[in-house]
PDBQT receptor file of N, H, CA, C and O in Angstrom, charges set to zero:
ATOM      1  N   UNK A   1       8.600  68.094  33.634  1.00  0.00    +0.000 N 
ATOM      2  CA  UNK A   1       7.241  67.855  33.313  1.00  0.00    +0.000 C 
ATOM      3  C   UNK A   1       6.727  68.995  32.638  1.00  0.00    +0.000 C 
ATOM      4  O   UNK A   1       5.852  69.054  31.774  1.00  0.00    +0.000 OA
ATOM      5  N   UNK A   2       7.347  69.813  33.121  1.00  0.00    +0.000 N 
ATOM      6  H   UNK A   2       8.058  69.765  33.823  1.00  0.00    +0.000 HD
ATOM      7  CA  UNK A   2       6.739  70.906  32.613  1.00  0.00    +0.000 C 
ATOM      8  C   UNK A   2       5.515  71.174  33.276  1.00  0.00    +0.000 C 
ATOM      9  O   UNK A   2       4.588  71.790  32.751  1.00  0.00    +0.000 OA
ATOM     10  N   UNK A   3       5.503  70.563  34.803  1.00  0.00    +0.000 N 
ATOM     11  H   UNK A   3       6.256  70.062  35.230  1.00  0.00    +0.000 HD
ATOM     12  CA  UNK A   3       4.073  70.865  34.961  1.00  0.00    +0.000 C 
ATOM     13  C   UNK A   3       3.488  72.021  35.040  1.00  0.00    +0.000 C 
ATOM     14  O   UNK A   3       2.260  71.991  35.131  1.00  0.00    +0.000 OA
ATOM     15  N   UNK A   4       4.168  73.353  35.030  1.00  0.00    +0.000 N 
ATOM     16  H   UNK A   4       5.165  73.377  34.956  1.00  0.00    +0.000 HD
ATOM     17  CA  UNK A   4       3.817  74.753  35.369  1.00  0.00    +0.000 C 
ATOM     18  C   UNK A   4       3.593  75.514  33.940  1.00  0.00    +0.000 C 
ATOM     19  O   UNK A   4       3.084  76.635  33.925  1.00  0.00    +0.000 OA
ATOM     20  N   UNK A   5       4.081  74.719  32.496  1.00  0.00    +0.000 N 
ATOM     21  H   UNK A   5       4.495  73.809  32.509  1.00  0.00    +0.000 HD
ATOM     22  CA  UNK A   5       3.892  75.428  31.738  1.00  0.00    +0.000 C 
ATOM     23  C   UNK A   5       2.758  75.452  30.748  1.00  0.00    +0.000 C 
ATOM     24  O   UNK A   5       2.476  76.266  29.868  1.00  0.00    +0.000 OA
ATOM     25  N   UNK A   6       2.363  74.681  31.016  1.00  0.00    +0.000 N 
ATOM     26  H   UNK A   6       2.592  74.020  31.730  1.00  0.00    +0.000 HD
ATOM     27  CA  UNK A   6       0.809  74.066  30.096  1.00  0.00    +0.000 C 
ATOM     28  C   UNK A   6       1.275  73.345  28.827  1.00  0.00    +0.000 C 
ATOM     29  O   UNK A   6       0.735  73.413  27.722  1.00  0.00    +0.000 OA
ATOM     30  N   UNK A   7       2.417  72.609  29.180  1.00  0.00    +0.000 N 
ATOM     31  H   UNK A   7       2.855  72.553  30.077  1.00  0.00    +0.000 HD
ATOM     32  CA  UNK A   7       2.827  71.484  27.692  1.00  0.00    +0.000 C 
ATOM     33  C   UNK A   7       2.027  70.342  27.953  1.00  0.00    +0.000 C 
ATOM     34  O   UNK A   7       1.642  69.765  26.936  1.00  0.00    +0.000 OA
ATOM     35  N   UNK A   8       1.663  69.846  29.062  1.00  0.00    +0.000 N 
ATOM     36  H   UNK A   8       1.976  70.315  29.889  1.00  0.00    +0.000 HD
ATOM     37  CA  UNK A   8       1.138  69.009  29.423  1.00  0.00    +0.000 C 
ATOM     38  C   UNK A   8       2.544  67.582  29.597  1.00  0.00    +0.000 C 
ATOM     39  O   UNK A   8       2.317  66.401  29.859  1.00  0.00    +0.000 OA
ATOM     40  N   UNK A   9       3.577  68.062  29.412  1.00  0.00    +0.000 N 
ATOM     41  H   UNK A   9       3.762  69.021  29.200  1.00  0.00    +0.000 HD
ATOM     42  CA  UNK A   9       4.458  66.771  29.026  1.00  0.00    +0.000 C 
ATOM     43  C   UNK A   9       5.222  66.722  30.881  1.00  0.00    +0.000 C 
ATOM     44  O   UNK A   9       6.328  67.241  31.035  1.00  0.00    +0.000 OA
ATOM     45  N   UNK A  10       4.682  66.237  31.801  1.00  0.00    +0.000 N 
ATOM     46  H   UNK A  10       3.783  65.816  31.675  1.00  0.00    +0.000 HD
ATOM     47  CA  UNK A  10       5.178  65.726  32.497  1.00  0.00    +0.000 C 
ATOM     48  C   UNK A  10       6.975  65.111  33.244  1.00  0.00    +0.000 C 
ATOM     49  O   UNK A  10       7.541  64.893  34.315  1.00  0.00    +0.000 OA
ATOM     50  N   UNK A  11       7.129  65.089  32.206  1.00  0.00    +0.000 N 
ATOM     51  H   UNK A  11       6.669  65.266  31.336  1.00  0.00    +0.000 HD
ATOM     52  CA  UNK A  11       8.883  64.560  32.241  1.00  0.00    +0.000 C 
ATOM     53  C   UNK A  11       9.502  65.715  31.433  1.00  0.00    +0.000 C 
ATOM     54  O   UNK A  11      10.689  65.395  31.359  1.00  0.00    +0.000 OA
ATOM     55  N   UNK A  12       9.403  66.449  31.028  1.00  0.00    +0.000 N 
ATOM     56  H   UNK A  12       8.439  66.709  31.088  1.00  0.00    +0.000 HD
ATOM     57  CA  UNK A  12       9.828  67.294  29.842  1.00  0.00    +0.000 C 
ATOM     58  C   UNK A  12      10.094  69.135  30.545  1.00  0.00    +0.000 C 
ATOM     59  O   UNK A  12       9.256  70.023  30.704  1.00  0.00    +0.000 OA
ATOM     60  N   UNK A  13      11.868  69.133  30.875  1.00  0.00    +0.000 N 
ATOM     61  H   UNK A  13      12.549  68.411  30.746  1.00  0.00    +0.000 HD
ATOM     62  CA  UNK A  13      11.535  70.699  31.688  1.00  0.00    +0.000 C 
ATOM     63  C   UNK A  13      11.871  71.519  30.771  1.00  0.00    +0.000 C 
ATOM     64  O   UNK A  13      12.654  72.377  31.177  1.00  0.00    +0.000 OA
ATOM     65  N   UNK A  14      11.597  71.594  29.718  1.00  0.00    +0.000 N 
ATOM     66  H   UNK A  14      10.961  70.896  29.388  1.00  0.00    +0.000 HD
ATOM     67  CA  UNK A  14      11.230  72.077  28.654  1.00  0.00    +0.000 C 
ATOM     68  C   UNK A  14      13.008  73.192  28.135  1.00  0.00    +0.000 C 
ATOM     69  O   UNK A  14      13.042  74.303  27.606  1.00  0.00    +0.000 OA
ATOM     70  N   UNK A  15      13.962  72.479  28.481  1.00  0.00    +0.000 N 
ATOM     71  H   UNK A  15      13.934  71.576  28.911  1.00  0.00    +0.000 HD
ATOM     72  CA  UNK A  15      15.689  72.799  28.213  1.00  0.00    +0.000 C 
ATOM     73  C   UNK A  15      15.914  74.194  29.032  1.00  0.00    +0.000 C 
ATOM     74  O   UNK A  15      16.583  75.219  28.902  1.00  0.00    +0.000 OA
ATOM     75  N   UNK A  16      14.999  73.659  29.924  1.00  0.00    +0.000 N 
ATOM     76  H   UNK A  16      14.455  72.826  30.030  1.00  0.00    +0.000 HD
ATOM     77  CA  UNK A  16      15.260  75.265  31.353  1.00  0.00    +0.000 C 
ATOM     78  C   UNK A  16      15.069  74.129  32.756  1.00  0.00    +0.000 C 
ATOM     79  O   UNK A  16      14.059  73.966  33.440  1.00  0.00    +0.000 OA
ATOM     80  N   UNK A  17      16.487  73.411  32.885  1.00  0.00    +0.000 N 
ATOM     81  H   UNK A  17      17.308  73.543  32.329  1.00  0.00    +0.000 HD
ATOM     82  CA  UNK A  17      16.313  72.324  33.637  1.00  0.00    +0.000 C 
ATOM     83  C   UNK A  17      16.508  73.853  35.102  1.00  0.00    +0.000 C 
ATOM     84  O   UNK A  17      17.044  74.958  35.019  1.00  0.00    +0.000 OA
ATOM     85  N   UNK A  18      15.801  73.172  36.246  1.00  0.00    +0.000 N 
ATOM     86  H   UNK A  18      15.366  72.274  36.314  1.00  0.00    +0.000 HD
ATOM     87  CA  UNK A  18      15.714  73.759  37.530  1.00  0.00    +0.000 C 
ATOM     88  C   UNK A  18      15.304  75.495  37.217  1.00  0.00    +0.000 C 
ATOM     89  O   UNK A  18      15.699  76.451  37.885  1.00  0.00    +0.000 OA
ATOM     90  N   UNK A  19      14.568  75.528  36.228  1.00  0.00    +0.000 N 
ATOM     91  H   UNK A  19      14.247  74.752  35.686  1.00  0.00    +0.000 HD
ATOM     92  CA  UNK A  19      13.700  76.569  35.887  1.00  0.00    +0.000 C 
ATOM     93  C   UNK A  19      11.843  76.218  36.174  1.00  0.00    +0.000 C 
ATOM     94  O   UNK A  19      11.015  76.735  36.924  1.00  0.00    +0.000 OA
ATOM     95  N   UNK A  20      11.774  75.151  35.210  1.00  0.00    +0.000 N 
ATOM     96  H   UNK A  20      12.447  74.731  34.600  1.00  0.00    +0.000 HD
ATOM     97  CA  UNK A  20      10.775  74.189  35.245  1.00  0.00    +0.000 C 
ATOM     98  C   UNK A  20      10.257  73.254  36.136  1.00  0.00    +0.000 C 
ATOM     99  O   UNK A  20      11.135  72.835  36.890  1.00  0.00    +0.000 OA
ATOM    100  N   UNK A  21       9.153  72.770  36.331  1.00  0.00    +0.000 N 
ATOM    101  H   UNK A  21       8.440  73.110  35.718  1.00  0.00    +0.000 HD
ATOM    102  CA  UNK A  21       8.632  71.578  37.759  1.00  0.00    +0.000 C 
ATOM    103  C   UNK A  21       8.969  70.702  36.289  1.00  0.00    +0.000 C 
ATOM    104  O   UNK A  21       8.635  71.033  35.152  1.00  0.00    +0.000 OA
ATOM    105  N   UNK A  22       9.665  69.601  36.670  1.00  0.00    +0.000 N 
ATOM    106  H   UNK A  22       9.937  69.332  37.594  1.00  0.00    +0.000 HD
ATOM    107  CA  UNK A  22       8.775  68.368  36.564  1.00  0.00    +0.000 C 
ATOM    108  C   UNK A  22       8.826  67.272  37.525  1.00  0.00    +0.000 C 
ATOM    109  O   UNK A  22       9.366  67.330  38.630  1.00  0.00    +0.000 OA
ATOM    110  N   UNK A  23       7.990  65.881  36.827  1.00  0.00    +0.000 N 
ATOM    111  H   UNK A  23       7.552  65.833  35.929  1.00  0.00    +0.000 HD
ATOM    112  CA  UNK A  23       7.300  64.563  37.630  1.00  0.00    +0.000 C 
ATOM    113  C   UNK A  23       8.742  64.501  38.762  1.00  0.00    +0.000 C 
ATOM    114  O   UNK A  23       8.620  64.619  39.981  1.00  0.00    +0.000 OA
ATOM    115  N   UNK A  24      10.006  64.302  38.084  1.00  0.00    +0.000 N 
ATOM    116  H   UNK A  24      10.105  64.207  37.094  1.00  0.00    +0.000 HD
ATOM    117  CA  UNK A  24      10.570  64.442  38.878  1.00  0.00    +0.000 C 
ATOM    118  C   UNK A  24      11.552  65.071  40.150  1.00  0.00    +0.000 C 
ATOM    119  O   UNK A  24      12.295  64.497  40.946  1.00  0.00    +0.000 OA
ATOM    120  N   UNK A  25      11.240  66.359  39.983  1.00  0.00    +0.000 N 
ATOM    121  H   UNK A  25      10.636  66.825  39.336  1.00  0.00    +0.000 HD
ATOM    122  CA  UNK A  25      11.397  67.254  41.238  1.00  0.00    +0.000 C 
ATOM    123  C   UNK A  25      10.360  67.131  41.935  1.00  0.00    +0.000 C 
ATOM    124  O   UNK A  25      10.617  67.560  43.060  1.00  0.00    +0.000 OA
ATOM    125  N   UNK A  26       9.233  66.742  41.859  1.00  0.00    +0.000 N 
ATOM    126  H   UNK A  26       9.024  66.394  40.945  1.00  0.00    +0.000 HD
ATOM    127  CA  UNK A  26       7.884  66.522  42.674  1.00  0.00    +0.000 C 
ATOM    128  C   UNK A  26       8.155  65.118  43.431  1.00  0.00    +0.000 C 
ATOM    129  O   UNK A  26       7.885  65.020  44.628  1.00  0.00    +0.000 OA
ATOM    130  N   UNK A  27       8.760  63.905  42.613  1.00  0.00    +0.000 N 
ATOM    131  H   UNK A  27       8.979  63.985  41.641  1.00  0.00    +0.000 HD
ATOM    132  CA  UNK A  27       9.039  62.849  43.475  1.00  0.00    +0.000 C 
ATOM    133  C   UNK A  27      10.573  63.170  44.191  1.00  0.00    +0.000 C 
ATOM    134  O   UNK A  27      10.764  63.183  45.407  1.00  0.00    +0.000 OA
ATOM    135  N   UNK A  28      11.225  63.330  43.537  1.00  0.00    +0.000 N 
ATOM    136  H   UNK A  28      11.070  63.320  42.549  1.00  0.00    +0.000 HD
ATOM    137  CA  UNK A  28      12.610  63.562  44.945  1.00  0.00    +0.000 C 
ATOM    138  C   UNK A  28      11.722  64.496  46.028  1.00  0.00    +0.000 C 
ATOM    139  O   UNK A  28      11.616  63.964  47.133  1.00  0.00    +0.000 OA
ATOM    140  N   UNK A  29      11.328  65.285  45.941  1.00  0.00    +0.000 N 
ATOM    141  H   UNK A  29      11.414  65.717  45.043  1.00  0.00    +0.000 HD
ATOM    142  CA  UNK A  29      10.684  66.293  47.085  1.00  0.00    +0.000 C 
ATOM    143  C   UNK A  29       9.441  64.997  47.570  1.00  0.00    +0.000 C 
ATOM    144  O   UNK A  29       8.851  65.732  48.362  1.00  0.00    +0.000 OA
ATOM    145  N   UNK A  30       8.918  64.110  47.631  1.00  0.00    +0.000 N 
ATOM    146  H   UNK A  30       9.398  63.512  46.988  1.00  0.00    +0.000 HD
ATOM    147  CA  UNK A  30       8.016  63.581  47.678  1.00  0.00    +0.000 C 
ATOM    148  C   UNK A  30       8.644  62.679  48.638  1.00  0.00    +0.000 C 
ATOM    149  O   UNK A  30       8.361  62.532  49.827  1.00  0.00    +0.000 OA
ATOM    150  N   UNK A  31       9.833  61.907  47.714  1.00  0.00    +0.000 N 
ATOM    151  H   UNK A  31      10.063  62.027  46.749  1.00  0.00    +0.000 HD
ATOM    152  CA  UNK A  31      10.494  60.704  49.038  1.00  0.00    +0.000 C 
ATOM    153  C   UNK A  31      11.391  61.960  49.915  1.00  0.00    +0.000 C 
ATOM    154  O   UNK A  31      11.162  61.764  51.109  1.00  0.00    +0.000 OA
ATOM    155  N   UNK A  32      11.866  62.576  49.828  1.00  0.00    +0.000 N 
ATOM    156  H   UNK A  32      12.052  62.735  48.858  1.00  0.00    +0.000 HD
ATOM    157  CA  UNK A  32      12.416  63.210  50.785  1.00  0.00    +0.000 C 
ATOM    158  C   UNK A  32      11.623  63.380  52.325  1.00  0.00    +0.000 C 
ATOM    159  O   UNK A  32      12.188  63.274  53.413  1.00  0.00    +0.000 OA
ATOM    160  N   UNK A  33      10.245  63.655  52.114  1.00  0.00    +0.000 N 
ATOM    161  H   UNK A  33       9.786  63.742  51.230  1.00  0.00    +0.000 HD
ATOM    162  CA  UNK A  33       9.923  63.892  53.228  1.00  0.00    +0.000 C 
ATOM    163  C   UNK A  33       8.706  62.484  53.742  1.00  0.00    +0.000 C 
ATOM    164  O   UNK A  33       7.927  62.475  54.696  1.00  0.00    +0.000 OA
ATOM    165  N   UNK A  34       8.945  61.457  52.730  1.00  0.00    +0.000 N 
ATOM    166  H   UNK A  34       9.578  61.464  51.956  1.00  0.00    +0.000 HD
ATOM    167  CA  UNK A  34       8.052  60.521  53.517  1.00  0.00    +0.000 C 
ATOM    168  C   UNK A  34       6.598  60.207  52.880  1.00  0.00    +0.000 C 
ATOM    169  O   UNK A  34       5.636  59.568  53.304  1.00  0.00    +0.000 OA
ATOM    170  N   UNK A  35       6.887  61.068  51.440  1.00  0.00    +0.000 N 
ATOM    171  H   UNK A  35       7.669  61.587  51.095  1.00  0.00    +0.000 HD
ATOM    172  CA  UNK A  35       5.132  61.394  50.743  1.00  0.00    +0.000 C 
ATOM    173  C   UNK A  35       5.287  60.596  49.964  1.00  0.00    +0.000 C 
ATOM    174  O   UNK A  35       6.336  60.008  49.701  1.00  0.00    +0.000 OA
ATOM    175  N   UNK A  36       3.428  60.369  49.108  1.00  0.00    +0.000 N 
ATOM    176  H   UNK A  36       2.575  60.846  49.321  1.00  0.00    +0.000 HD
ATOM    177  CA  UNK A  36       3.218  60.177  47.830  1.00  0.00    +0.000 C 
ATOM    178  C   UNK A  36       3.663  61.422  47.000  1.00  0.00    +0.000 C 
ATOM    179  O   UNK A  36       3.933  62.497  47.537  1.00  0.00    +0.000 OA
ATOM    180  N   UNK A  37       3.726  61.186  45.542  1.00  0.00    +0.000 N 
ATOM    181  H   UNK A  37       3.507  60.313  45.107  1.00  0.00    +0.000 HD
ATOM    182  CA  UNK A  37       3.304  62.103  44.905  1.00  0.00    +0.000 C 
ATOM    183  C   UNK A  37       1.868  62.233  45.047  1.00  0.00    +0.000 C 
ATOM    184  O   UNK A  37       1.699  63.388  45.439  1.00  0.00    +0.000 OA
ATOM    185  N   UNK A  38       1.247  61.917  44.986  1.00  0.00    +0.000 N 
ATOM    186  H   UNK A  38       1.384  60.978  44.668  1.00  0.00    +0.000 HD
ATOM    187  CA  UNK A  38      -0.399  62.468  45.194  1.00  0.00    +0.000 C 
ATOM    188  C   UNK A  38      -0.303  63.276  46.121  1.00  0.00    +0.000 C 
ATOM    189  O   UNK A  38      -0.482  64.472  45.894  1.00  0.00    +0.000 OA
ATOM    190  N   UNK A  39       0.034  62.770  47.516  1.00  0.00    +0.000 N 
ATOM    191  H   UNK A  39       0.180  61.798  47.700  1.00  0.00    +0.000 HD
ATOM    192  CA  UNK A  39       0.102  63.689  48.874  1.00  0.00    +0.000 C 
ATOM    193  C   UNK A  39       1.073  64.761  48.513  1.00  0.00    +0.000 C 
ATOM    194  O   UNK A  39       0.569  65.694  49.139  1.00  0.00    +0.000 OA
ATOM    195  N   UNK A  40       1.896  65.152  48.054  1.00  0.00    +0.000 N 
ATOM    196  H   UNK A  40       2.306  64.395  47.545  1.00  0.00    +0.000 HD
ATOM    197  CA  UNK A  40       3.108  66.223  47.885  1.00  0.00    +0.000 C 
ATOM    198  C   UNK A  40       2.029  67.203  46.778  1.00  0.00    +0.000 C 
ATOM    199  O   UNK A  40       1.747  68.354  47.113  1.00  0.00    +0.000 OA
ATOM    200  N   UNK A  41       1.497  66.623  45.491  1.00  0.00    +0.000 N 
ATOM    201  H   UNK A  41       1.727  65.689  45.219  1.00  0.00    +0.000 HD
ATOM    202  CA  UNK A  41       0.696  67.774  44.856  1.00  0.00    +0.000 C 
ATOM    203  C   UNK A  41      -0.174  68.197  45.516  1.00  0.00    +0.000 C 
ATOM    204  O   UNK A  41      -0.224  69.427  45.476  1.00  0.00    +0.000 OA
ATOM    205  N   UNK A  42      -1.376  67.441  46.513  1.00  0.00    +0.000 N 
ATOM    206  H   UNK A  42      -1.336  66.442  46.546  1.00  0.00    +0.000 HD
ATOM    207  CA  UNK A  42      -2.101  68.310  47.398  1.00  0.00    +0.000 C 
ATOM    208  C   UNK A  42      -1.665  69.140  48.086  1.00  0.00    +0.000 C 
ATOM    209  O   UNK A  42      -2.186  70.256  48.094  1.00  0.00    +0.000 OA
ATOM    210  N   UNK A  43      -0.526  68.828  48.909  1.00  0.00    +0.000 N 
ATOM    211  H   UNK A  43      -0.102  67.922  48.903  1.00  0.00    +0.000 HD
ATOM    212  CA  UNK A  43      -0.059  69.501  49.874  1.00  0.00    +0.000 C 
ATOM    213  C   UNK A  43       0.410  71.019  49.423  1.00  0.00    +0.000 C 
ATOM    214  O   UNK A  43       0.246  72.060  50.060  1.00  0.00    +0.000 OA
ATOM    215  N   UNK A  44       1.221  70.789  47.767  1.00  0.00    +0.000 N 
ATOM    216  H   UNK A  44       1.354  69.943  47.250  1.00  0.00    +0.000 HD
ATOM    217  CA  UNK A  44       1.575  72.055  47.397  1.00  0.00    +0.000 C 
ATOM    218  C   UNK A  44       0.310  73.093  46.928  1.00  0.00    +0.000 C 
ATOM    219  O   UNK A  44       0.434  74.317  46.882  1.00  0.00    +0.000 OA
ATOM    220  N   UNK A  45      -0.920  72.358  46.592  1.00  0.00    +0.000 N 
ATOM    221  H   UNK A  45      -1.021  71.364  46.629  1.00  0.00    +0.000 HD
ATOM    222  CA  UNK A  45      -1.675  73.005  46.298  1.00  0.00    +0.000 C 
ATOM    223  C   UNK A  45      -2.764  73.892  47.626  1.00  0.00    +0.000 C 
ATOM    224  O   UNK A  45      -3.285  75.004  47.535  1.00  0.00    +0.000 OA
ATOM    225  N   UNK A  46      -2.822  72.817  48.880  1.00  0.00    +0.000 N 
ATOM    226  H   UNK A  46      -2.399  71.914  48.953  1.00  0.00    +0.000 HD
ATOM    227  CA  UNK A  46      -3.170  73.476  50.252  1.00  0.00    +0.000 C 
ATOM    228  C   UNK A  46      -2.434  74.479  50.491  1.00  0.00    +0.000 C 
ATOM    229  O   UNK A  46      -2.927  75.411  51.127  1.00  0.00    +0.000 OA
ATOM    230  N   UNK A  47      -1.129  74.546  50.064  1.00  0.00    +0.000 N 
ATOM    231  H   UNK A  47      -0.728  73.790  49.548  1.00  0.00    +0.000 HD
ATOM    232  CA  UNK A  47       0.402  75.442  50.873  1.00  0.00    +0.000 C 
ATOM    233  C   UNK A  47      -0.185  76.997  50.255  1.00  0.00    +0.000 C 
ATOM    234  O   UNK A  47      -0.268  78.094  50.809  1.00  0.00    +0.000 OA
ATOM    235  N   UNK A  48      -0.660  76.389  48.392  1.00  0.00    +0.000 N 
ATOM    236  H   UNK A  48      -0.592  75.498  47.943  1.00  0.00    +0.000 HD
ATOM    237  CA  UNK A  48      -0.447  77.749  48.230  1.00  0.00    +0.000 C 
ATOM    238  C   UNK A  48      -1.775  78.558  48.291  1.00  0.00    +0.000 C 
ATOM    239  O   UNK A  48      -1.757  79.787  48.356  1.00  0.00    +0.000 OA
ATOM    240  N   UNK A  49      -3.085  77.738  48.265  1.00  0.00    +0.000 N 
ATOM    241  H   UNK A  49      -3.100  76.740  48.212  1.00  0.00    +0.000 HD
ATOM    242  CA  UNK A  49      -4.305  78.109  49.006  1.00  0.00    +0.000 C 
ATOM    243  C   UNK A  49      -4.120  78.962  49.830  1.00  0.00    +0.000 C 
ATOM    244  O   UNK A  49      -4.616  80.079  49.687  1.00  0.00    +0.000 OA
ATOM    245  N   UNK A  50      -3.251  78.592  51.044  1.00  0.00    +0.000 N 
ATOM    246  H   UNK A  50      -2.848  77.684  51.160  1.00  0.00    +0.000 HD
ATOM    247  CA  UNK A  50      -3.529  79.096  52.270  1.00  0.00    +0.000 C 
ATOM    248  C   UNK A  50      -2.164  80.721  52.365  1.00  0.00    +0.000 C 
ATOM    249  O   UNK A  50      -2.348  81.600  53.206  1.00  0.00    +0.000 OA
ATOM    250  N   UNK A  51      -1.101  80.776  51.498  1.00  0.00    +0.000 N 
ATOM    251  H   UNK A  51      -0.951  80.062  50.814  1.00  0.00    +0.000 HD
ATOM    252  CA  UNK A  51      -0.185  81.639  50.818  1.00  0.00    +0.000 C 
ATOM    253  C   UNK A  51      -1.095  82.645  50.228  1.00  0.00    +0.000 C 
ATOM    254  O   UNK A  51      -0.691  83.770  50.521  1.00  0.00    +0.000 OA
ATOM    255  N   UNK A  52      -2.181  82.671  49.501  1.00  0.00    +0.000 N 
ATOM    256  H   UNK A  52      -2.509  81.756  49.262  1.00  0.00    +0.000 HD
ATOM    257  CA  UNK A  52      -2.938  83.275  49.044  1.00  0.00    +0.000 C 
ATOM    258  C   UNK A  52      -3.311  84.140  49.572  1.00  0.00    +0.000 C 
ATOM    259  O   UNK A  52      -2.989  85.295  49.295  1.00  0.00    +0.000 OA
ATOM    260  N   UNK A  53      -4.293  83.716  50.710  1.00  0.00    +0.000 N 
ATOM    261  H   UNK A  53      -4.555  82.778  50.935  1.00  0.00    +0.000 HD
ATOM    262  CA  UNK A  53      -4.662  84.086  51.528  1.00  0.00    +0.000 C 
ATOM    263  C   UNK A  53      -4.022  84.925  52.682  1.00  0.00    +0.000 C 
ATOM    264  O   UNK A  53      -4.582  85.915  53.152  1.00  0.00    +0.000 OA
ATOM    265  N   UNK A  54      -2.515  84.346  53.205  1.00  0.00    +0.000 N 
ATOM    266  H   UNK A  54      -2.060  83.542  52.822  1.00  0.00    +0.000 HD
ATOM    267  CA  UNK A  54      -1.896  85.251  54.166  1.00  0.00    +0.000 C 
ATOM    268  C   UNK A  54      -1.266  86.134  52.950  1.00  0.00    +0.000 C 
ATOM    269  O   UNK A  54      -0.818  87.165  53.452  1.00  0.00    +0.000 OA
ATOM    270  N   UNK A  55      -1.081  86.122  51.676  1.00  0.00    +0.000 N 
ATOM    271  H   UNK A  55      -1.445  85.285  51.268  1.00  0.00    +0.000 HD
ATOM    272  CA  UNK A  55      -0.026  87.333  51.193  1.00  0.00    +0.000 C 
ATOM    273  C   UNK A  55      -1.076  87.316  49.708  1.00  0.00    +0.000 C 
ATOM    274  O   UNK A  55      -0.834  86.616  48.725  1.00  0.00    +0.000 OA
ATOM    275  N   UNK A  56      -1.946  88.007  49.804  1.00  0.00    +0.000 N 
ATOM    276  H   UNK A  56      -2.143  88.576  50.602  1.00  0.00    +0.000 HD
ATOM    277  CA  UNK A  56      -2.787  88.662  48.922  1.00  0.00    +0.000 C 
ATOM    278  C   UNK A  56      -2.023  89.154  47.322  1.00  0.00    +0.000 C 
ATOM    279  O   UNK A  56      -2.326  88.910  46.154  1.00  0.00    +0.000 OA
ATOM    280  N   UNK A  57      -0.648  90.141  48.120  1.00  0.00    +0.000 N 
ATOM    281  H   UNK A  57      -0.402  90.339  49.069  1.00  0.00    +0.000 HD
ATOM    282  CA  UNK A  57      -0.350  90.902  47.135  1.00  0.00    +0.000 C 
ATOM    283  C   UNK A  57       0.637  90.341  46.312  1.00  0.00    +0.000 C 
ATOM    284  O   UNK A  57       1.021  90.972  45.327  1.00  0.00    +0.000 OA
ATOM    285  N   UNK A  58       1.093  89.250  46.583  1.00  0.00    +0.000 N 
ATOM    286  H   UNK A  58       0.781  88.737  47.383  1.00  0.00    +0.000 HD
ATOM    287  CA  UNK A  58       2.217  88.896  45.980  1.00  0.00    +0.000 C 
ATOM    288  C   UNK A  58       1.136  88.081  44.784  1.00  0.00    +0.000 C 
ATOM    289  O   UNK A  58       1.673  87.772  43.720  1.00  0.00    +0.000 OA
ATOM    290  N   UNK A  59      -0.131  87.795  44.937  1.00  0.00    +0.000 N 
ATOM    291  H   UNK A  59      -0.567  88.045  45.801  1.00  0.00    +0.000 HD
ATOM    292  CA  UNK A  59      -1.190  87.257  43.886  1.00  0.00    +0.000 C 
ATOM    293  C   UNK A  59      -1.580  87.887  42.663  1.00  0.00    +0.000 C 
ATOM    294  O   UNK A  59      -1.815  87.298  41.607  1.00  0.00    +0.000 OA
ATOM    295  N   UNK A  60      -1.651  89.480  42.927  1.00  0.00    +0.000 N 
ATOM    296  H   UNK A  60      -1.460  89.958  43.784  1.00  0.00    +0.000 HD
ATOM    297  CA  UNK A  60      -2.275  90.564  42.290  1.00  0.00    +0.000 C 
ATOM    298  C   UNK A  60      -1.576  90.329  41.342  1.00  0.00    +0.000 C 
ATOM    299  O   UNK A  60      -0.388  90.025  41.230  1.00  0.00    +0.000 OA
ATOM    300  N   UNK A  61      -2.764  90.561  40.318  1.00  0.00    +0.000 N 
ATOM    301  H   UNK A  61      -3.728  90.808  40.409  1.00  0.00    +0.000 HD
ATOM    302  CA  UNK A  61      -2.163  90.623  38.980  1.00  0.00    +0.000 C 
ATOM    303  C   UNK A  61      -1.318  91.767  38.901  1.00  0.00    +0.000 C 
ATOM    304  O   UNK A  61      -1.488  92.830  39.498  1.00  0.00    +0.000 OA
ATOM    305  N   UNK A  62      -0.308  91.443  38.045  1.00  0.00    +0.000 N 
ATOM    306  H   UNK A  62      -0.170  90.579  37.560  1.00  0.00    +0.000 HD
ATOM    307  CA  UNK A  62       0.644  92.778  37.531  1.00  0.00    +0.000 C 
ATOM    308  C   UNK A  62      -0.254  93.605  36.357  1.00  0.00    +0.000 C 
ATOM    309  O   UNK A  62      -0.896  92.924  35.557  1.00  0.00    +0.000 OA
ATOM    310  N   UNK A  63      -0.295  95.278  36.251  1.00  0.00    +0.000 N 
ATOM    311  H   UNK A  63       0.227  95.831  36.900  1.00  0.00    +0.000 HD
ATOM    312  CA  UNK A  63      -0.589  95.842  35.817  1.00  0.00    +0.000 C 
ATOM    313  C   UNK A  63       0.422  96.684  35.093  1.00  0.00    +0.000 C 
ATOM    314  O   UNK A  63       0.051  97.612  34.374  1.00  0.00    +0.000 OA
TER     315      UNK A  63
């Protein structure tokens, strides 16, 4: 999908296969544990909310 790189192309891991998210590493990880994809992107997005928060520094921008 490319979802991490801002192509916007969804299916597309941009010829850096298991470098890249896409649609479908989000659904195998999705049926694996019993999810939607809807529920699996929230969830990754709660996970890393709350990652944030317990590990500050691994956030910090690099200087």
């Amino acid at each position: 999908m490319c979802l991490n790189c801002g192509c916007m192309a969804a299916h597309d891991d941009m010829g850096k296969p298991r470098v890249n998210i896409t649609y479908e590493d989000v659904k195998r990880a999705a049926d694996a544990n019993a999810m939607t994809v809807e529920a699996t992107l929230a969830m990754i997005a709660k996970t890393a909310d709350k990652d944030r928060r317990d590990h500050p520094a691994e956030y910090a921008a690099k200087k």
